[in-house]
C-alpha positions as CSV (number, residue, x, y, z in Angstrom):
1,X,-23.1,-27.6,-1.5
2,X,-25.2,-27.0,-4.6
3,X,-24.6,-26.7,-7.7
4,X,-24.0,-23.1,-8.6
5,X,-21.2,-22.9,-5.5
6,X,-19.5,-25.7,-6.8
7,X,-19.0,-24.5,-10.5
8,X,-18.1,-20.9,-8.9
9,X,-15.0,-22.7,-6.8
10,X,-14.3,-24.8,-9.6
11,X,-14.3,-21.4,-11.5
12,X,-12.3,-19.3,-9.6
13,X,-9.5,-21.9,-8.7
14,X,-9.0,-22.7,-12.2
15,X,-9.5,-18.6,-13.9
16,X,-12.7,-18.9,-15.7
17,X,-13.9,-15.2,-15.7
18,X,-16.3,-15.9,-17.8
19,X,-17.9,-19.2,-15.8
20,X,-17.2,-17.2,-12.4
21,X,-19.9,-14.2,-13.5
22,X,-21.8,-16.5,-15.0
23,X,-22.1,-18.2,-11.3
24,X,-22.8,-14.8,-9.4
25,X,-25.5,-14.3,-11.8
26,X,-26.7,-17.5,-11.2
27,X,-27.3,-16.3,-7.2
28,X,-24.0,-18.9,-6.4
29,X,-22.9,-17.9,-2.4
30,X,-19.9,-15.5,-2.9
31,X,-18.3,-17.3,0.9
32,X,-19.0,-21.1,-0.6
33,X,-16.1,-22.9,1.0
34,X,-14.0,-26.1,0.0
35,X,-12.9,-29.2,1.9
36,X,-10.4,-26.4,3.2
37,X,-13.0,-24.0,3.9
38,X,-11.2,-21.9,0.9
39,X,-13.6,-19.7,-0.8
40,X,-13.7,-18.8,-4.1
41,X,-11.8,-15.3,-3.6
42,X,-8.7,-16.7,-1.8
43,X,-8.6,-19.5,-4.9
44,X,-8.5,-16.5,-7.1
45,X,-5.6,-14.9,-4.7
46,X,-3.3,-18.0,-4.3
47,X,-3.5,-18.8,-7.9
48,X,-2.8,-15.2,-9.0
49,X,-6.9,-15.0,-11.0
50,X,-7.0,-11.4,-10.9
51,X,-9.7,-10.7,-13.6
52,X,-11.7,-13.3,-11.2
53,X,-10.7,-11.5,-8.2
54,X,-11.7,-8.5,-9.6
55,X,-14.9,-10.3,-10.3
56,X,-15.7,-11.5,-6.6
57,X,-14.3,-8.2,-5.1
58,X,-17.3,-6.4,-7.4
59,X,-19.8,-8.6,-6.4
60,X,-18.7,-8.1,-2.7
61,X,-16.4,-11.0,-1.6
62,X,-14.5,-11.1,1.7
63,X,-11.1,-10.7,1.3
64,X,-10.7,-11.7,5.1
65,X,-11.9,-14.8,5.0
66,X,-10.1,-17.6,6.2
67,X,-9.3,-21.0,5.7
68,X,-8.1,-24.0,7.8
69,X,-4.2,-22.9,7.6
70,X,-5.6,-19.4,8.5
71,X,-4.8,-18.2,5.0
72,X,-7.1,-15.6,3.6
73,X,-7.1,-13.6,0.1
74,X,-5.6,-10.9,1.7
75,X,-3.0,-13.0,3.9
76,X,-1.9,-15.2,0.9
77,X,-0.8,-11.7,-1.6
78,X,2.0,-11.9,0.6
79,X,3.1,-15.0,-0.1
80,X,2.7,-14.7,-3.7
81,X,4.2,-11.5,-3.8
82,X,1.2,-10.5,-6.4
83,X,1.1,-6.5,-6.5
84,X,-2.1,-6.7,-9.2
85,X,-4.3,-9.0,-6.7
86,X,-2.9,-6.7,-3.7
87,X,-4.6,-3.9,-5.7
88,X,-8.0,-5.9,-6.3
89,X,-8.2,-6.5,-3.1
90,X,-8.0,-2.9,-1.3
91,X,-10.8,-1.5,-2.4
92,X,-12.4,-4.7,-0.7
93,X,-11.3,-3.2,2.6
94,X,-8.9,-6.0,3.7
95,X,-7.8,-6.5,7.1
96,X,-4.4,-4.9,7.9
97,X,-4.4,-6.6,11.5
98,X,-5.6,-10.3,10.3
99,X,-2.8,-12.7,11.1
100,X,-1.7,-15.9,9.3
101,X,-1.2,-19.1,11.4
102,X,2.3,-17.9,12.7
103,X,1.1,-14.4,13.9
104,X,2.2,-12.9,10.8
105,X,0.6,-10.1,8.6
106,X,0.9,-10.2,4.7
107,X,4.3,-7.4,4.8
108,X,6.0,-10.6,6.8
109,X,5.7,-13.0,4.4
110,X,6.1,-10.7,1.4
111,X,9.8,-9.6,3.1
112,X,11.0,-12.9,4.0
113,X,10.4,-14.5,0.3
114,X,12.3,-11.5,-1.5
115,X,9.0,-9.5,-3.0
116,X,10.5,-6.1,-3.5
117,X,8.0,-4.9,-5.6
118,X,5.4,-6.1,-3.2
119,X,7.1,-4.4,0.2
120,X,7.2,-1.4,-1.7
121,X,3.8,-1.2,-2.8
122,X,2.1,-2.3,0.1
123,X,4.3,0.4,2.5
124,X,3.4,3.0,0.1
125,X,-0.1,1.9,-0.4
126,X,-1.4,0.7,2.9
127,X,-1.3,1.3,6.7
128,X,0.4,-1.3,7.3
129,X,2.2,-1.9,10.7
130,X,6.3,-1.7,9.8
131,X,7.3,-3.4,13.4
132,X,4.4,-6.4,13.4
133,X,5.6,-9.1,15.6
134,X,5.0,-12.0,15.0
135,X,4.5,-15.4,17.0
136,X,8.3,-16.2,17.0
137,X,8.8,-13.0,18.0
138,X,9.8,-11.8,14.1
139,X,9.4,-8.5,12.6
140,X,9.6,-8.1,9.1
141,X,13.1,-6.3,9.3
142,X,14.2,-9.3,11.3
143,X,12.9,-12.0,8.2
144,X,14.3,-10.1,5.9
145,X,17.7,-10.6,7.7
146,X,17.5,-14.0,9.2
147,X,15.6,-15.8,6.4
148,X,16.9,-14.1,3.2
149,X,20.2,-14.6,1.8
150,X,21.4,-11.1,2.1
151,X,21.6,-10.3,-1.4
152,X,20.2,-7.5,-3.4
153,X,16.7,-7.9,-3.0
154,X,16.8,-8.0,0.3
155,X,19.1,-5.2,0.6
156,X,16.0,-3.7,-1.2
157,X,13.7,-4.9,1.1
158,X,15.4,-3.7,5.0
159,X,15.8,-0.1,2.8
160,X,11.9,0.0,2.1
161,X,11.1,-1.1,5.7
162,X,13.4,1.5,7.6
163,X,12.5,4.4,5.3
164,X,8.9,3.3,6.2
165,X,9.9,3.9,9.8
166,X,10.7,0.0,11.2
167,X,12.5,0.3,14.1
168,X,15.8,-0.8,13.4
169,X,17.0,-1.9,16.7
170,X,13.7,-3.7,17.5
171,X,15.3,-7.6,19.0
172,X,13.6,-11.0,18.8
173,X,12.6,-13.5,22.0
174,X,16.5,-14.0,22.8
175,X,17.5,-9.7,22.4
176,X,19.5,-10.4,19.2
177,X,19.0,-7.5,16.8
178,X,18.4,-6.8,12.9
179,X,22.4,-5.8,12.5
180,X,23.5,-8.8,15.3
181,X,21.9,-11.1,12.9
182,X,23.2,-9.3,9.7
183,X,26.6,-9.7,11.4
184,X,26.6,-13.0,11.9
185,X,25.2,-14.0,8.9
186,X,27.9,-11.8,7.3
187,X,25.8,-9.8,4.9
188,X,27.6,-6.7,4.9
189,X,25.6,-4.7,3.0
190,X,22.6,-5.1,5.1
191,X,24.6,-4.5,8.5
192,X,25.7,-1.2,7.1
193,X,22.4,-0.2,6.6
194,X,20.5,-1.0,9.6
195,X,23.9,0.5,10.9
196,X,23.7,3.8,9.1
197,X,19.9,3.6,10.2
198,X,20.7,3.0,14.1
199,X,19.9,-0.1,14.4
């Protein structure tokens, strides 16, 4: 690796806005990779770097790019629940279909770790497909449920996704439903409204 794609990882991982333009100008390869084949962009994105972000998305980063876990930029805003570096990176043209190592798109992980603002944004602001399943047979309606702890944020959450059409009634691998989980869990609150939804 030479030197100018060095100091432009080392940049972006650790926020320098200043170091990270200076790196571009330099001619530094925007898809450098790491040990982890991380490139500078999704350093920016897991660390929350938007200014540098911003940076590498003007420059013409890929926010698809992925690393050895299958994270990418995109991928990871999920995770982080980051609204700001969800917004960098659309005008990069992200891909809405790119899956993370466990068949998931970025709504799954966003619903399943309580990101209201998040779900709400990226619904409103993307195509995003609502009934995604993913490699354990999940939808983000049925994370929400089974991996949340019912409370109000998540109450939040299975509104936003059945409002933005997720099929309420949609079952994992063993034909258990949204509500048959909310039931058993005994979140009350959530079963009425997959309920009220016709789920």
């Amino acid at each position: 690796m030479h030197a100018e794609g060095h100091d432009l990882l080392h940049a972006s991982h650790h926020g320098y806005v200043a170091a990270v333009s200076a790196a571009i100008r330099a001619g530094a390869p925007l898809e450098v990779t790491d040990d982890h084949r991380r490139t500078p962009l999704l350093l920016a994105a897991l660390a929350d770097h938007v200014d540098v972000a911003r940076a590498l998305v003007a420059a013409g980063a890929d926010p698809n790019a992925q690393d050895d876990r299958r994270d990418s930029a995109w991928l990871v805003t999920g995770v982080t629940g980051s609204v700001a570096m969800m917004r960098t990176l659309l005008p990069a043209g992200p891909d809405l279909k790119r899956t993370n190592r466990f068949g998931g798109i970025a709504l799954i992980p966003a619903c399943e770790r309580g990101h209201t603002a998040y779900v709400r944004a990226v619904l409103r602001e993307t195509e995003m497909d609502v009934d995604h399943v993913n490699r354990l047979g999940w939808t983000a309606l049925l994370e929400a449920v089974i991996l949340g702890d019912g409370g109000p944020a998540y109450e939040e959450i299975v509104g936003l996704l059945l409002a933005a059409g997720a099929t309420p009634g949609l079952p994992d691998r063993e034909g258990s439903t949204p509500l048959e989980h909310a039931e058993h869990r005994g979140f009350a609150s959530l079963a009425a409204l997959l309920r009220e939804a016709g789920g």
